[in-house]
N, C-alpha and C positions, 0 to 999 in steps of 0.2 A: 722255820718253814714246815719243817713234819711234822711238828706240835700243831699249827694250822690247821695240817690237811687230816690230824685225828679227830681236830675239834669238831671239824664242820662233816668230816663221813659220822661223827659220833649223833651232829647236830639230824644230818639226812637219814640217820638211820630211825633217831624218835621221828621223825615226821615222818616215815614209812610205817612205823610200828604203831603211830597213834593215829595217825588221818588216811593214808592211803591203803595199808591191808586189811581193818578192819570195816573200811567203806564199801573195798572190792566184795569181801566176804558178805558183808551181808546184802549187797543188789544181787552178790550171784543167790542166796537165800530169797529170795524177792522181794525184800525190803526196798523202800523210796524214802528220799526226802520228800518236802511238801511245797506244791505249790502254791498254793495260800487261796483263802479266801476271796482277796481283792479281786482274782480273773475269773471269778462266778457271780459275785454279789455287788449289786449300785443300790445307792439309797434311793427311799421310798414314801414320800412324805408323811402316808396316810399308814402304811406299816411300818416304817423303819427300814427297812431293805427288803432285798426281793432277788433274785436267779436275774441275768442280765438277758433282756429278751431274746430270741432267735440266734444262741449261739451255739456252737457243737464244741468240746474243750474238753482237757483232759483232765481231771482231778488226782491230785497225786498225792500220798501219805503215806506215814510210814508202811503199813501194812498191806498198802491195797496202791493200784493205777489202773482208772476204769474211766469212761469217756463221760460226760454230760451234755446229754440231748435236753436245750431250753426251747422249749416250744412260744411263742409271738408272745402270750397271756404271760412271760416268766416263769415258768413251771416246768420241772422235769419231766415234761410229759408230749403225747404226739403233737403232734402240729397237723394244724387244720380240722379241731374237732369241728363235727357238723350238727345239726341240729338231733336231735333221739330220735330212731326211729321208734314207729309204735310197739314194735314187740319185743325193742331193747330194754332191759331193767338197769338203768345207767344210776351207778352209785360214784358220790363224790367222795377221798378221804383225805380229812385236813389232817394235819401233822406237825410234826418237827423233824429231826434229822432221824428221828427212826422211820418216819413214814418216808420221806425222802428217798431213805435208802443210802445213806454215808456209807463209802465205801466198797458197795454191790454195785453189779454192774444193771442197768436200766431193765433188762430184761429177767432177772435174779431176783426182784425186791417183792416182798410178800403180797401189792397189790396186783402186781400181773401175775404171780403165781395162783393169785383167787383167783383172778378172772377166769384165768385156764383150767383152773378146777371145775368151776360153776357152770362154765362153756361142756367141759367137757361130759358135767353130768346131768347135759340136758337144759340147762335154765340161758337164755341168750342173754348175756350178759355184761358190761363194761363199766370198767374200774376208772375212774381218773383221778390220779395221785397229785394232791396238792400241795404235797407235805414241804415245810423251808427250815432248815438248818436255825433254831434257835426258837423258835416261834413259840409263844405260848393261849393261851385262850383268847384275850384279848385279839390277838393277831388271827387268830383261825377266824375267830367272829368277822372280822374287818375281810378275811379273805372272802369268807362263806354272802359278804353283803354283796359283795365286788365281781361274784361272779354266778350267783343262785339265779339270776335272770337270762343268763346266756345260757346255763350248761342245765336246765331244769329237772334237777338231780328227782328220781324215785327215795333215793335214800342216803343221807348224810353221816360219815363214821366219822369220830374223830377219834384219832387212834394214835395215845398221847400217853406217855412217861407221866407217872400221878404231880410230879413239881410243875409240869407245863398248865396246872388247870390252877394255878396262884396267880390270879395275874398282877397283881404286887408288884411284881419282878422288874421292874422300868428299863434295866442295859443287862445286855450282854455281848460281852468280848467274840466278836468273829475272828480277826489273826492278832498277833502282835502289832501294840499300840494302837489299837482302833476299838472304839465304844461305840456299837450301833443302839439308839434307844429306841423304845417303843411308844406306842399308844397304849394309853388305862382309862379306865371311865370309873364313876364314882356315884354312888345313885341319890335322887334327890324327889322326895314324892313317889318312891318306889321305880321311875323313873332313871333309864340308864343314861348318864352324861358323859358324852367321848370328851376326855381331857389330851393332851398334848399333843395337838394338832395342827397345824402342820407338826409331826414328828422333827426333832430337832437334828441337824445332819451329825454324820458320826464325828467325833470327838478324841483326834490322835495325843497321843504325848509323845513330846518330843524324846522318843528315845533315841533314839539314832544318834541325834545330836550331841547328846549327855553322856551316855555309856563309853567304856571303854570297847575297844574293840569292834568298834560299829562297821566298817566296812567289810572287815571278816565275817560279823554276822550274818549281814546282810547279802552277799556273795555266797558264800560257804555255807551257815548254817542251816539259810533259809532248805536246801538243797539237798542236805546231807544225808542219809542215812543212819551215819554213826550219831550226829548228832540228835537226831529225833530217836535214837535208839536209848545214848543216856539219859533223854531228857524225861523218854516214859519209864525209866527206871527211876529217876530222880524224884516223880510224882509216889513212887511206890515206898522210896525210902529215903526214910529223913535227914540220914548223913550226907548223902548226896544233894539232897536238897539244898540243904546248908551250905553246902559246897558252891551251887551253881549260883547262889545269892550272893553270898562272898565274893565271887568271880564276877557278880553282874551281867548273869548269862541270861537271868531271869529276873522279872519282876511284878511286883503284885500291885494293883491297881491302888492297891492303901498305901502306897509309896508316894503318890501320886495329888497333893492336896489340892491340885487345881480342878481334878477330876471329882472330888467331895465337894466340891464349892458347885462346880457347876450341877449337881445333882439337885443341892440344898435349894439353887437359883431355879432350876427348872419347874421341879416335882414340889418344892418347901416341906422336903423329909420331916424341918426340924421344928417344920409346926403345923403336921397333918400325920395324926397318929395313925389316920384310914388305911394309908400303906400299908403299916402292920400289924392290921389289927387281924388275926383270924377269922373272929365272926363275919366282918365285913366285907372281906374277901370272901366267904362262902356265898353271904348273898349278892355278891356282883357276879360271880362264878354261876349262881342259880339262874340270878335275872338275865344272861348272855344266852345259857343252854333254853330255859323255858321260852326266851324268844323265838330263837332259830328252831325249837320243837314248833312252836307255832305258827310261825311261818309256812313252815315243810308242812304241817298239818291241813293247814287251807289249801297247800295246793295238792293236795291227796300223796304227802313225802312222809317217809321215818326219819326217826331222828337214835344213833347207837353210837353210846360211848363206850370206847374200846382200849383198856388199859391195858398198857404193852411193859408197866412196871413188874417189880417183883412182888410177889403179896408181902413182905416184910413188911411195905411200905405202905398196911391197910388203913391210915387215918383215912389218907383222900379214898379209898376204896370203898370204907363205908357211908363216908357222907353220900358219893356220886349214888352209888346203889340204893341210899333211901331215898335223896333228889329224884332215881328214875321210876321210884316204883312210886313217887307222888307226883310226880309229872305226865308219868304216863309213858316215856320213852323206853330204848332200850339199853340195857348195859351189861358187860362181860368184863372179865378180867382174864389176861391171857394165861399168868401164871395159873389161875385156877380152873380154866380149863384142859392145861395139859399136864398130865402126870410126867411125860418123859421129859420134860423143863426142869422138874421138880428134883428128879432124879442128880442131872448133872447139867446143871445151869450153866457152868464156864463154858463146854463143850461150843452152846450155840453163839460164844459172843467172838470177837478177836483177841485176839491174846493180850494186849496191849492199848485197847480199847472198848467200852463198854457199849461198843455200839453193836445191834447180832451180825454175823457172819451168815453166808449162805446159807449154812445150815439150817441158823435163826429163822432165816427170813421164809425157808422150807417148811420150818416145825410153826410158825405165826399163821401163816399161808393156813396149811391144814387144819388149823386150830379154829381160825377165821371161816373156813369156807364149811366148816362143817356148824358152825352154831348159826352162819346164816341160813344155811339150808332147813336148820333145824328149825327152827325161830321163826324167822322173817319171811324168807322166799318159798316155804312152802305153801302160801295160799296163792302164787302167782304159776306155780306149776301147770 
């Protein structure tokens, strides 16, 4: 019987040592578990997914717990925009989860800190941030069609991480076991062809099922702290790594052949080299932006691409930059407008995600409001 009672104080003591002090420790740090994707995001036939309309909900992750205001249209943004007034300079900007704003709270995120700047130096101004967590060119295209006749923007940014302007990219993974796909187009006659459409709905695997440990994960990890603690150590370091695959804590979608099969069925990867071909991607990339430049252009609009990557990543930097000065648009790079980025780049991001931090979104802000001023909005002065 006292051999019992060591086993099991010895048993409650690891399970205090491993789940509950260092859980405690890090919420008291302000660390969170995550509450997933699935309570923001429905699918979207014509995009692939989309913000679930008119809800207010909490967003939670490791690092960050900040509300999400979806405005009627799905978009992190006010509700009830009304028509422009005339002395308003109303700019649209498409994005992905940098423009979004993962992780900042609605009123933090670098689009309303322009606004406040522009407002505050004279130019009456309004920002409406369209940005959605994954989105890449194709999908801004498809947003910017969907709603360029309601919101009659002066000036469209798209202010995008240099990979979001591939649109190649057909899925990406929003939470565990879920594949949201997209729309691609393909050009035919110079002519741009919207391919998968209706968007095919997302695409679970059965993990839950299959894995060991499923109900723990699914209760526990989704939740955790400690666990979303190791897991971004684990992406950092490869023993760990190793470890949580061994354990089947994690898995990679090439685990998965039914999720291969269905891509090959959708897209026919394995006999349509267009996907990846570089060249070809540049000119579907060209023909979307010279579009929407054209469009905005007839109705007396700008058109400014706004790379919010690191200049390391100058291939897509240079293309866009010769694309804007033969199109006629405009283009910046964030990195290379701010020296104090340059200096110390982690500073502006979270520590544990590449996504920026207020900071970020302070130093994007200033970086932003000052080359529109410079640029753009001064003949509207």
């Amino acid at each position: 019987m006292l051999r019992l009672i060591k086993i099991t104080s010895y048993i409650v003591c690891l399970f205090l040592a491993l789940l509950i002090i260092p859980e405690v420790s890090l919420r008291i740090l302000g660390f969170h578990g995550e509450s997933g994707n699935g309570r923001l995001i429905k699918y979207d036939e014509a995009l692939g997914w989309l913000f679930i309309p008119s809800i207010d909900i909490a967003d939670t992750s490791f690092e960050w717990n900040v509300r999400y205001h979806i405005n009627e249209d799905g978009f992190r943004e006010r509700s009830g925009i009304k028509e422009k007034a005339g002395d308003v300079y109303r700019i649209l900007i498409l994005g992905d989860s940098f423009t979004e704003g993962f992780g900042i709270r609605q009123n933090k995120r670098f689009s309303y800190l322009t606004e406040s700047l522009l407002n505050k130096n004279g130019q009456k101004t309004e920002i409406i941030n369209l940005g959605v967590r994954g989105y890449n060119l194709a999908q801004y295209y498809g947003v910017f069609q969907r709603v360029y006749g309601k919101y009659k923007p002066d000036l469209v940014i798209i202010a995008a991480v240099s990979a979001d302007l591939d649109v190649v990219t057909d899925a990406c993974p929003l939470e565990v076991g879920m594949m949201c796909f997209r729309p691609h187009y393909h050009l035919q006659d110079k002519q741009l062809i919207l391919d998968g459409v209706p968007v095919p709905k997302p695409y679970r695997h059965n993990i839950l099922g299959n894995d060991k440990l499923a109900f723990f994960k699914e209760r526990y990890l989704r939740h955790s702290a400690a666990w979303f603690f190791l897991n971004a150590l684990s992406w950092k370091n490869h023993f760990l790594k190793k470890i949580f695959m061994a354990l089947k804590l994690e898995k990679d979608p090439s685990e998965y052949p039914e999720y291969e099969k269905l891509l090959k069925h959708i897209y026919n990867i394995a006999s349509d080299p267009m996907l990846y071909d570089k060249e070809m991607n540049e000119k579907i990339s060209a023909a979307i932006l010279e579009d929407m430049f054209n469009t905005l252009k007839e109705g007396g609009g700008k058109l400014l691409v706004f790379l919010l990557t690191d200049d390391k990543l100058d291939t897509n930097e240079r293309f866009y930059k010769r694309l804007s000065d033969d199109a006629g648009f405009f283009y910046a790079g964030f990195a290379g407008l701010s020296d104090e980025y340059k200096k110390n780049r982690r500073k502006y991001h979270f520590k544990f995600d590449l996504h920026f931090n207020e900071q970020g979104n302070v130093l994007v802000a200033e970086s932003l409001a000052d080359f529109l001023e410079k640029n753009i909005l001064k003949d509207n002065q």
